[in-house]
N, C-alpha and C positions, 0 to 999 in steps of 0.2 A: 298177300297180293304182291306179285312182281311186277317191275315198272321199269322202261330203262330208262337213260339219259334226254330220249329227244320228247316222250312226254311229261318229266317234268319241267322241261324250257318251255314247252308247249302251255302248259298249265301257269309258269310265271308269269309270262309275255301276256294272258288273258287275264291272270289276276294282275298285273301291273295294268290296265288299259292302257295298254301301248296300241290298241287298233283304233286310239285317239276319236275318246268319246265327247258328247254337247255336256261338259257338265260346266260347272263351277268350280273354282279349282279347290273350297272349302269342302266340296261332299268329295271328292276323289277318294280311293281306298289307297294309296299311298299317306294320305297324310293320317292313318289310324295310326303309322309309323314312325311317321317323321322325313320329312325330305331332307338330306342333306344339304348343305349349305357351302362348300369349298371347292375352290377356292368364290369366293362372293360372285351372287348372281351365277350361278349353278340349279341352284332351286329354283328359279325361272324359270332357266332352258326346260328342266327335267317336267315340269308341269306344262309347258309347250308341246312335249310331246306326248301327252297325254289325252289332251283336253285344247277343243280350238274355241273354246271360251276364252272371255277376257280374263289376263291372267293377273288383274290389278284385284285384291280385296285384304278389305281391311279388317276382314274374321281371322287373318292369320299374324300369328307373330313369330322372330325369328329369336329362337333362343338356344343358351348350351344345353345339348340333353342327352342323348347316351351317349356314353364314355367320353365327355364334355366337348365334346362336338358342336359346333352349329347348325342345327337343322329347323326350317319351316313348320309349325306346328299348329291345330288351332287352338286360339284364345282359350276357348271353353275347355279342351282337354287339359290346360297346363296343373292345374291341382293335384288331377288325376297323375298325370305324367310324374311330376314330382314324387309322389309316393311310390309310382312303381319304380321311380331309378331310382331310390333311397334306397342306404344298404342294405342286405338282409342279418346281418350280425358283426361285429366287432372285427373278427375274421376277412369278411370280406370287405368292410370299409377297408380295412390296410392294404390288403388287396388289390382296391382302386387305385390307392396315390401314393401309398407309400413309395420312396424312390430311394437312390443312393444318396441324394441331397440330405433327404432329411428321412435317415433309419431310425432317430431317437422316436419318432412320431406314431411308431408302430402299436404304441400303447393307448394312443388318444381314441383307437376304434371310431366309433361313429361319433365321438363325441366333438372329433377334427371337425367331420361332416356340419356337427349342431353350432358350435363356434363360430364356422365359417359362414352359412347361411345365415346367421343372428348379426354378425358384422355387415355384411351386404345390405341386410333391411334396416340397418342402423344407416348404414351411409349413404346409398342411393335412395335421397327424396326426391330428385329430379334428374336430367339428362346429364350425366358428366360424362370426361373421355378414359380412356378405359385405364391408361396409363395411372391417372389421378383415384378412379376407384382403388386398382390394385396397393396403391398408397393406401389409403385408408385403411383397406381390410387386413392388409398387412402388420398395422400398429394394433390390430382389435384382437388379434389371435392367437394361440399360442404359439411360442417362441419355438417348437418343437415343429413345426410346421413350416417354418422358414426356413431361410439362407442365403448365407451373402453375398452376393451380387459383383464380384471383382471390378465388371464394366463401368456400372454407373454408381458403385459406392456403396448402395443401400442395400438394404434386404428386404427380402421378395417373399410371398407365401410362393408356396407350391403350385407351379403353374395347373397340373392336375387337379388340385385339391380344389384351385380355386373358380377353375368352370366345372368342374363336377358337383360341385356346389352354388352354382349360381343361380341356380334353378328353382331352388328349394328356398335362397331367399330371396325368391320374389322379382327377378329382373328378365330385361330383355334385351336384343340386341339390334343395333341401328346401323348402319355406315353411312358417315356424312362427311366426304370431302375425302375418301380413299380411310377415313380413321373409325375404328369401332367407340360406338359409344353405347354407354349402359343408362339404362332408364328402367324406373320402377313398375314392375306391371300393378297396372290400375284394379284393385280391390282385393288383392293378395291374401289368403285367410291366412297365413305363416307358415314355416316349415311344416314338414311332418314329422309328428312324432315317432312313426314306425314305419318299415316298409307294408304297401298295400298294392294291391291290383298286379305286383308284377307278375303273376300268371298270367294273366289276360295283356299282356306286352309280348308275353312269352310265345303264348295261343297266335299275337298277331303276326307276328314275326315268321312263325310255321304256317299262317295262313299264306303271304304273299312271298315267303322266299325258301319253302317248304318244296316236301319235305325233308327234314334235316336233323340232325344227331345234337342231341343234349350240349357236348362239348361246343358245336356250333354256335348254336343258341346263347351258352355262356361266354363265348368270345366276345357276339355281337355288343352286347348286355355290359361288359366287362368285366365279369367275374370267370369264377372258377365254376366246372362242372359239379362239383360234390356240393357247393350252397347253391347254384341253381335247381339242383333236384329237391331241393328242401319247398319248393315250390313249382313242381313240373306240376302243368295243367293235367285235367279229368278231360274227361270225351274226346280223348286222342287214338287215330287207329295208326297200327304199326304197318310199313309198306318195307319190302326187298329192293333195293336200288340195287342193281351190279354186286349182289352177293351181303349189302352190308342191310344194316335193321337201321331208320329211319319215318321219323313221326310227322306225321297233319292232322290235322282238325279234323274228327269224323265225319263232320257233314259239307268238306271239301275233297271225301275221294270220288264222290260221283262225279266232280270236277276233273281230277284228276287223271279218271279212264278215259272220261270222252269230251276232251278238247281237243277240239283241230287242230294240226300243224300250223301258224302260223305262216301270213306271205304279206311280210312289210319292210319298211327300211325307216331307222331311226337313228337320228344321231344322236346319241346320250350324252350329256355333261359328262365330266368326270365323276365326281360321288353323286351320280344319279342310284335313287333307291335298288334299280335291277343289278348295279355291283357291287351291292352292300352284303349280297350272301357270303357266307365264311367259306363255301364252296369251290372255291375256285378253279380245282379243278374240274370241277365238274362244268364250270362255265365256260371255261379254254382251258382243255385238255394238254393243248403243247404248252410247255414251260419254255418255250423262248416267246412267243406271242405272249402269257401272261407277263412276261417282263416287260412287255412293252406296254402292257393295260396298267399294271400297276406296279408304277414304279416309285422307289423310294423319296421321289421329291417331285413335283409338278405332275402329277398323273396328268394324260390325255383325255379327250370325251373317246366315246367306243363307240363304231360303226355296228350298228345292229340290224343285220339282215336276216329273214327267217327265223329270230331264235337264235344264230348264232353271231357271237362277236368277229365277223372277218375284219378287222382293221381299227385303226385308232385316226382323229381326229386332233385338229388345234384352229382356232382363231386369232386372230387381231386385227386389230382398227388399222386399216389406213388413209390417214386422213382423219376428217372430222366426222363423216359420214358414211362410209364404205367398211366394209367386213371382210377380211379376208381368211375362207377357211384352208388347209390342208387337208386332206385325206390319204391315209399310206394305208392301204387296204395288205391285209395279208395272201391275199390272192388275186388273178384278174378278175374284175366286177364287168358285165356286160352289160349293154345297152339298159334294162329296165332298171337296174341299180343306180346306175349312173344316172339316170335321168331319174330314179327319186331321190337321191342323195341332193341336184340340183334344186327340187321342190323342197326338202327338208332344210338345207340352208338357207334359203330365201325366209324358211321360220324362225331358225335361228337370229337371223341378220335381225328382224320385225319383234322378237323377244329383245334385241340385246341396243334397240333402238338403232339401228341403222336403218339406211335406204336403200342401199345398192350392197348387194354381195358378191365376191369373184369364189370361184369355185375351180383348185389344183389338187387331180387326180397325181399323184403322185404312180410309179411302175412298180 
């Protein structure tokens, strides 16, 4: 089956419920994923605009999870989650964290992995700050796994290693007072012993930012193409995108042919889940507009209209209660955009706890 470019935006933007459904923000099909979490309170916005449900619930926690990231997860999936990000061999733990820090470490395979996660559950029995964990797990691990710190004297595990690994022993994450803190998730069965389920991460991943090529997949994940196919999912049909072979879930191509064009306007967070596809071109096709979506430090949130990204976003407080957004749209936006873009920040402002929002279209 051939597909072009504008029905699989089509297909995204209605597997993302971005046509902002009554739910709960724990049933949403993003969080089978993981909502991003960067920079803090991002994960908010990105469920605001999904869902005009209350976005307060305590089913969710926010923890490191692919490729040690901070993303929004629920309670109940994190066992599961664990196991599917756990390495799938020796190979590809080094893969994940090995760095130029520390190349002797290349040999530890997953056993960095079991070390690290065994230190965390050893040190975190209650809420400390993140600085003071790192301390700890730092003295519990091996020495091949560190390095030393010029700035503040000490030695540091692997900053990689050590949220790729947080997961798996047992913690979560909090911000209190602008500072991360780690706390023990409540009823933890322990690491895992092997990797499990990541096909069905794999599956979900093709379900909502599909479909996409292996190598994709493996980016997302943070591995390499050749151990992710050591575990490519069953019941996948292969689609023709623009000439290249690209997978979904079999029982998402009826989706696929016939979803409508979208006609909405969203303001996305920055690491909101719809710009988490390894795709990029395919999301913004100009390479000077993708440098403004994603850029190597501070990314913007993404104006999202019909499926496509015209334009990038920013906020700040001014004042104790006022929000002030920008919008530099990559092209001129007319009357209906503009006046949903007004109704979408007024969400934003009411997410990010303000009361008044000012709204500058930028030329």
């Amino acid at each position: 089956m051939d597909v072009d470019r504008s029905q699989v935006l089509a297909y995204r933007v209605a597997a993302h419920q971005l046509d902002r459904v009554e739910q709960a923000p724990v049933d949403l099909a993003v969080l089978d994923l993981g909502v991003p979490d960067t920079p803090y309170g991002s994960a908010r916005l990105a469920l605001a605009a999904r869902t005009s449900a209350s976005l307060d619930d305590d089913s969710l926690a926010l923890v490191w999870a692919a490729r040690g990231a901070p993303h929004l997860h629920r309670r109940d999936d994190l066992p599961r989650l664990a196991a599917a990000l756990w390495p799938l061999s020796d190979a590809d733990a080094t893969k994940r964290f090995v760095s130029t820090q520390i190349r002797d470490a290349a040999k530890l395979g997953t056993g960095a992995f079991a070390a690290t996660a065994e230190a965390f559950a050893a040190v975190v029995t209650g809420p400390l700050p993140k600085g003071e964990v790192s301390g700890a797990v730092s003295a519990r691990v091996p020495a091949e796994v560190t390095y030393p710190c010029r700035t503040c004297r000490s030695t540091h595990i692997s900053g990689s290693l050590f949220q790729q690994a947080g997961l798996a022993g047992g913690v979560e994450l909090s911000v209190v007072g602008g500072k991360t803190v780690i706390g023990p998730v409540d009823g933890w069965p322990g690491r895992p012993e092997a990797a499990s389920g990541t096909d069905s991460l794999i599956r979900t991943y093709l379900r909502l930012l599909g479909p996409a090529t292996p190598a994709e997949a493996a980016r997302y994940v943070g591995t390499n193409q050749a151990e992710l196919r050591r575990v490519w999912p069953d019941g996948l049909a292969e689609v023709r995108l623009d000439g290249r072979a690209v997978w979904l879930p079999a029982d998402q191509v009826d989706a696929l042919q016939a979803t409508a064009p979208p006609r909405l306007v969203r303001l996305l967070p920055p690491s909101d889940p719809y710009l988490q596809a390894r795709d990029r071109d395919l999301l913004v096709p100009d390479r000077t507009r993708q440098a403004q979506v994603w850029r190597v430090l501070g990314n913007p949130g993404a104006l999202l209209v019909d499926g496509e990204i015209l334009g990038v976003w920013r906020a700040k407080m001014a004042g104790r209660s006022r929000l002030q957004i920008t919008v530099t749209p990559f092209e001129p936006l007319n009357a209906r955009i503009r006046s949903a873009v007004a109704d979408e920040a007024q969400l934003v402002a009411t997410a990010r706890g303000a009361t008044d929002v000012r709204v500058d279209v930028e030329a």
